[in-house]
C-alpha positions in Angstrom: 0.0 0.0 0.0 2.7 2.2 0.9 4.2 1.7 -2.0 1.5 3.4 -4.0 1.1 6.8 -1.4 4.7 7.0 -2.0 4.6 7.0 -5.9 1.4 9.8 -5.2 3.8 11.2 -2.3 6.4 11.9 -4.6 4.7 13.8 -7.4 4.7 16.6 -4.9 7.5 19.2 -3.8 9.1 17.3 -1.4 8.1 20.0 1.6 4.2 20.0 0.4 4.1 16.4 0.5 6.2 16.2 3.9 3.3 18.8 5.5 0.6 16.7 3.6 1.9 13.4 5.5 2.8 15.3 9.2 -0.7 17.0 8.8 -2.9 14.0 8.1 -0.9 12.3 11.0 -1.9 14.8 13.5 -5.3 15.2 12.7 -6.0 11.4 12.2 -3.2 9.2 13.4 -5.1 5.8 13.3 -4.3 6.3 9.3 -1.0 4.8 10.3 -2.7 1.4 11.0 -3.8 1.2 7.4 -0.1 1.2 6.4 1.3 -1.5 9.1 -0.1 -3.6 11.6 0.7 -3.5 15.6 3.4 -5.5 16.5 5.3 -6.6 19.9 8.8 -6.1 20.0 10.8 -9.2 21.3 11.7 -8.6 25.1 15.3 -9.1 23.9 15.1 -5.4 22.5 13.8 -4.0 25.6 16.7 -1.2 27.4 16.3 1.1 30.1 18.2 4.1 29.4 19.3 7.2 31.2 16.3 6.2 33.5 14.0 5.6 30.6 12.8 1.8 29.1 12.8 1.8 25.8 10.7 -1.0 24.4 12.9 -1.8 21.3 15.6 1.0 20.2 13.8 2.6 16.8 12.9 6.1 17.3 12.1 8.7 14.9 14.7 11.5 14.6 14.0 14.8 14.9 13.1 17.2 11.5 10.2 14.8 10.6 7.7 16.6 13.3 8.9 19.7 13.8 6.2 21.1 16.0 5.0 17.7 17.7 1.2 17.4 15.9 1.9 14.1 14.3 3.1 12.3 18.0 0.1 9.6 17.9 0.6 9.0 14.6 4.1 8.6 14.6 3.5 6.1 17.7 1.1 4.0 15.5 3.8 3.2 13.1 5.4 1.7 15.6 8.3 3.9 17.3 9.5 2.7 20.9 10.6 6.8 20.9 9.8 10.1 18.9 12.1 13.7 18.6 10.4 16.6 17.7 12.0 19.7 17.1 14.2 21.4 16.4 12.3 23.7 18.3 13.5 27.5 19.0 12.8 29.9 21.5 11.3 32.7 19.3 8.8 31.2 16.3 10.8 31.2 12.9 10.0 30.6 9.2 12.9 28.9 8.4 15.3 29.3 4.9 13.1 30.5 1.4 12.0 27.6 -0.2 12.6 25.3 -2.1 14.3 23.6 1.0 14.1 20.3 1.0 15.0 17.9 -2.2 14.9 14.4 -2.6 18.0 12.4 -4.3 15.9 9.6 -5.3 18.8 7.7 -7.1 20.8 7.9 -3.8 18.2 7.2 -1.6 18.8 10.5 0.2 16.8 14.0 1.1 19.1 17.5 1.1 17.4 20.1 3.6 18.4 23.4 4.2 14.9 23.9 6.6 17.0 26.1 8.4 14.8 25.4 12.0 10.9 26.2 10.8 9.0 26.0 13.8 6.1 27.9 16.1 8.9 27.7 19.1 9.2 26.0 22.2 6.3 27.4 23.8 4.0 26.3 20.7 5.6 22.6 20.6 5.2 21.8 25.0 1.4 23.2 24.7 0.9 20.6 21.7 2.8 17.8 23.6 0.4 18.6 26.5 -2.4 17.7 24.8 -1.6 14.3 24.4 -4.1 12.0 26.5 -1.6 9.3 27.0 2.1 8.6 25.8 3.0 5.5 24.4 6.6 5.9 24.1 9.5 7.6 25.1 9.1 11.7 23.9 12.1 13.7 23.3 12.5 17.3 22.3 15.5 18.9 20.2 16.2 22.5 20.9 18.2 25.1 19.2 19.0 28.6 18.5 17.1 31.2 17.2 18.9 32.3 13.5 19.1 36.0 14.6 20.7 35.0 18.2 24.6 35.1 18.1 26.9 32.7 19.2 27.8 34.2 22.3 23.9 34.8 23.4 23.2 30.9 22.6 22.6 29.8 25.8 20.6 31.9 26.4 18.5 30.9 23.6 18.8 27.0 24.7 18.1 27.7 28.5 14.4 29.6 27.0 13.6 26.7 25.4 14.6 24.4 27.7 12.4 25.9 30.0 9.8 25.5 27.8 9.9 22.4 27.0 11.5 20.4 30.0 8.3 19.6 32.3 6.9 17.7 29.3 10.2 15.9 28.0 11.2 13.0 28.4 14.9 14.0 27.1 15.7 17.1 26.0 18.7 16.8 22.4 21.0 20.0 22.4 21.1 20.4 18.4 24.8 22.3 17.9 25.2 20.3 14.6 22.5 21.7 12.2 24.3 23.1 9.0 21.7 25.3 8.1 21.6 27.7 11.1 25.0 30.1 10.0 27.5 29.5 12.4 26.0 27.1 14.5 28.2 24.4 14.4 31.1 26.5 15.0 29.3 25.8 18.9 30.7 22.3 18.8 34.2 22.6 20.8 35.1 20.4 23.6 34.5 24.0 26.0 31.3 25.5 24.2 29.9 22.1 25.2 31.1 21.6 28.4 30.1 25.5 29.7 26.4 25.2 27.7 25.8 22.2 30.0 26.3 23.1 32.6 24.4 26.4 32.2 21.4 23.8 31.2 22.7 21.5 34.4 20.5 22.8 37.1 17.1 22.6 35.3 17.6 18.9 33.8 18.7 18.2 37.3 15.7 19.8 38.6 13.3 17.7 36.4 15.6 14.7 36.1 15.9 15.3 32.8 18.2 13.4 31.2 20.1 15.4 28.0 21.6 13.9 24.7 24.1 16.2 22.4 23.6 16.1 18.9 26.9 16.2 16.7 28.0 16.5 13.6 29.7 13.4 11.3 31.9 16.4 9.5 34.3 16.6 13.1 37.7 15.2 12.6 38.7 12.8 15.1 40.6 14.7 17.2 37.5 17.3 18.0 35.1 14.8 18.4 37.6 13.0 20.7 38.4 16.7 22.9 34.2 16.9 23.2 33.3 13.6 24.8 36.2 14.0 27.0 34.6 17.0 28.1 31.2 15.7 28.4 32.3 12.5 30.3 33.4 14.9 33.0 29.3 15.8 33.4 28.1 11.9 33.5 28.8 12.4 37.0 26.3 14.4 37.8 24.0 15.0 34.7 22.2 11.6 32.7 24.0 12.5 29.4 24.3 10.8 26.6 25.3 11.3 22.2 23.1 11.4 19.4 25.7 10.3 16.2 24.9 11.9 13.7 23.3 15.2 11.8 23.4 15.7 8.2 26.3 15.9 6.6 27.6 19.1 4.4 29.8 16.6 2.4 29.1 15.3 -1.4 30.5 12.1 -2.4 29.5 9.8 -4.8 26.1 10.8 -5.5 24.2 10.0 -8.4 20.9 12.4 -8.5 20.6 15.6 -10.2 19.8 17.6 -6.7 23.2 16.7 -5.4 24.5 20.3 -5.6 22.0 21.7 -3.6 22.8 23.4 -0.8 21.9 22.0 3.1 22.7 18.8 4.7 22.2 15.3 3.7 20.5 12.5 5.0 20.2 8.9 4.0 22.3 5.8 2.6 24.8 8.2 1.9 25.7 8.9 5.7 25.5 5.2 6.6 29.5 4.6 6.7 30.3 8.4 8.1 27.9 8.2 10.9 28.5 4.3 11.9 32.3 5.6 11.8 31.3 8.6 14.5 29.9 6.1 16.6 32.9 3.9 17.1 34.6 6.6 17.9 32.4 8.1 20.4 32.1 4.4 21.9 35.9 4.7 22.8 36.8 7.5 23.5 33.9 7.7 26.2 35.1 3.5 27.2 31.4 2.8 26.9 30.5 5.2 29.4 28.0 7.4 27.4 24.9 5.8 26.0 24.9 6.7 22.1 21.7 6.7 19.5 22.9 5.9 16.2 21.5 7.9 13.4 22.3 8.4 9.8 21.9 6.0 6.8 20.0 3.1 8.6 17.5 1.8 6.2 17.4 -1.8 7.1 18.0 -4.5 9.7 21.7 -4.8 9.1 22.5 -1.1 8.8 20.8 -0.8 12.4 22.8 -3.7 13.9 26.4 -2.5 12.5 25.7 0.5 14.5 24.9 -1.8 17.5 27.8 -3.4 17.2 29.7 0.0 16.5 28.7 1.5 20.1 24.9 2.6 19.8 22.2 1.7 22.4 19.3 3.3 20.3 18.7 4.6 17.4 16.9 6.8 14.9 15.4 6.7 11.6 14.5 9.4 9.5 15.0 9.5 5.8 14.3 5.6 5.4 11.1 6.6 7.1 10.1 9.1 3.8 12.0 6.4 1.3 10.5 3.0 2.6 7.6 3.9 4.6 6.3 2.9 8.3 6.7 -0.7 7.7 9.9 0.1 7.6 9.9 0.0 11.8 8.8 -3.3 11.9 11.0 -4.9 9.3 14.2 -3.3 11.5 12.7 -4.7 14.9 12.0 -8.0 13.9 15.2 -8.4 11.7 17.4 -7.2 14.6 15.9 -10.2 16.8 17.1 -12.4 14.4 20.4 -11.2 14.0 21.2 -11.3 17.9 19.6 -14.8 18.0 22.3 -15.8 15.2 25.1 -14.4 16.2 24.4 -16.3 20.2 23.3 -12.9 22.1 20.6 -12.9 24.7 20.3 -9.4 24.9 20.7 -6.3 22.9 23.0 -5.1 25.1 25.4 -7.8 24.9 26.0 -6.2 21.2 26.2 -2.8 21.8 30.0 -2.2 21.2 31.0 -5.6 20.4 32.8 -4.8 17.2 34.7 -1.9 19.2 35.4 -3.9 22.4 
């Protein structure tokens, strides 16, 4: 079925039929069970993390549902955990369009969105009006575009505010490429001093915190930043989300390749599975990670198991193969562990890195 609202799908400008999908969601999110049936996830899947259980490790990354009005809906197709955001302090249109371009050949989406949202305050009241919460709900906060640098955590500790009493973790988004000189935020100190500026709040709320980052780091910065953010596991439940978009263009194949913005999808796979091993060691396993970039499948998902991640997130594969695309990974990562002689999903994590 999915296969033909995708064909429709993808008549469309990529953001009308993104708005389309995240609008029809919202206002009816039993439509999901049209496209896949309920399912139980194995207890083999099942991880408590940072304080939270997590009934299998899919969740949907953040971008998809900006504004948290598709939440149900996006529970239906069967996510143990959903991200909305990014989500700003002040309400923001985002970058002119067109914005957001599909790389069909490569299995891939460019966006230069450029944080589009009604802000923080807009996203907790809309969170609030959920009757009941199936799963884990995070919320990724950022910067407003016309903040500075040196007034972001400012920015950050407004919208944490806003959002932390209905959080379940809050993602600090510093890797965005389409926000100018965001990522310039990501050094070991920036980090460590916007933490703990955020420190007593999520402590307040026990609210644990995951920082997003960037798979176009070299080594040796990633390295300097978890260093610095293993000095806050001691106090703060903090953990790595690896990895945002990537500015990079290498061996792609469909004509919107040039565009401008960052990309998502198979391309990212190796990059961000890369990231994660590194994150995994230079934090000695200390720092839970979610893997995200390029996972369209079973296997893709448990390489970056084995790589270091704990959970993980799915966006573009979402768009590409539709919300049967959950199950498939959930059941196919059961059978993997079962082959390979694990008991437990957490006897993976790492493995390959060990």
């Amino acid at each position: 079925m999915y296969s033909l609202a995708r064909a429709l799908l993808f008549q469309l400008d990529a953001e009308r039929a993104h708005r389309l999908v995240m609008h029809n969601l919202g206002r009816w999110p039993l439509l999901a069970k049209l496209a896949v049936s309920r399912f139980e996830a194995p207890a083999t899947l099942e991880q408590t993390i940072l304080g939270h259980s997590f009934a299998h490790p899919v969740g949907l990354a953040a971008g998809l549902d900006k504004d948290g009005i598709a939440i149900r809906g996006m529970f239906q197709c069967g996510f143990s955990s959903v991200e909305v955001g990014t989500v700003t302090p002040l309400p923001q249109p985002g970058n002119e369009q067109p914005r957001l371009f599909r790389l069909k050949q490569d299995e891939a989406l460019i966006n230069r969105m450029g944080f589009n949202n009604h802000g923080s305050a807009s996203c907790a009241a809309q969170i609030r009006k959920l009757s009941q919460r199936p799963g884990i709900i995070g919320v990724n906060i950022g910067k407003n575009k016309i903040t500075p640098n040196e007034s972001a955590g400012a920015d950050y500790m407004k919208a944490l505010l806003d959002v932390v009493s209905v959080a379940d973790y809050i993602t600090v988004n510093l890797s965005s490429p389409n926000t100018p000189g965001l990522r310039d935020l990501q050094s070991a100190s920036t980090v460590k001093d916007l933490c703990k500026q955020l420190e007593p709040t999520l402590l307040d709320n026990n609210t644990p915190v995951f920082i997003k980052l960037s798979p176009d780091l070299n080594e040796e910065t990633l390295i300097d930043i978890i260093e610095s953010i293993k000095t806050l596991s001691t106090s703060l439940k903090i953990g790595i989300i690896a990895t945002n978009t990537t500015v990079t263009r290498e061996n792609l194949h469909s004509p919107a390749q040039h565009e401008t913005g960052g990309l998502s999808g198979k391309p990212l796979t190796a990059r961000s599975t890369k990231v994660i091993q590194t994150v995994w060691r230079a934090s000695g396993g200390q720092l839970p990670i979610i893997g995200c970039g390029g996972i369209f499948d079973a296997a893709d998902a448990y390489e970056k198991i084995r790589a270091g991640a704990s959970l993980l997130q799915i966006y573009t594969a979402f768009i590409y193969r539709g919300p049967t695309v959950v199950r498939d990974i959930v059941s196919g990562l059961d059978e993997l562990l079962k082959a390979d002689g694990f008991k437990h999903i957490s006897e993976a994590v790492g493995c390959d890195v060990r």
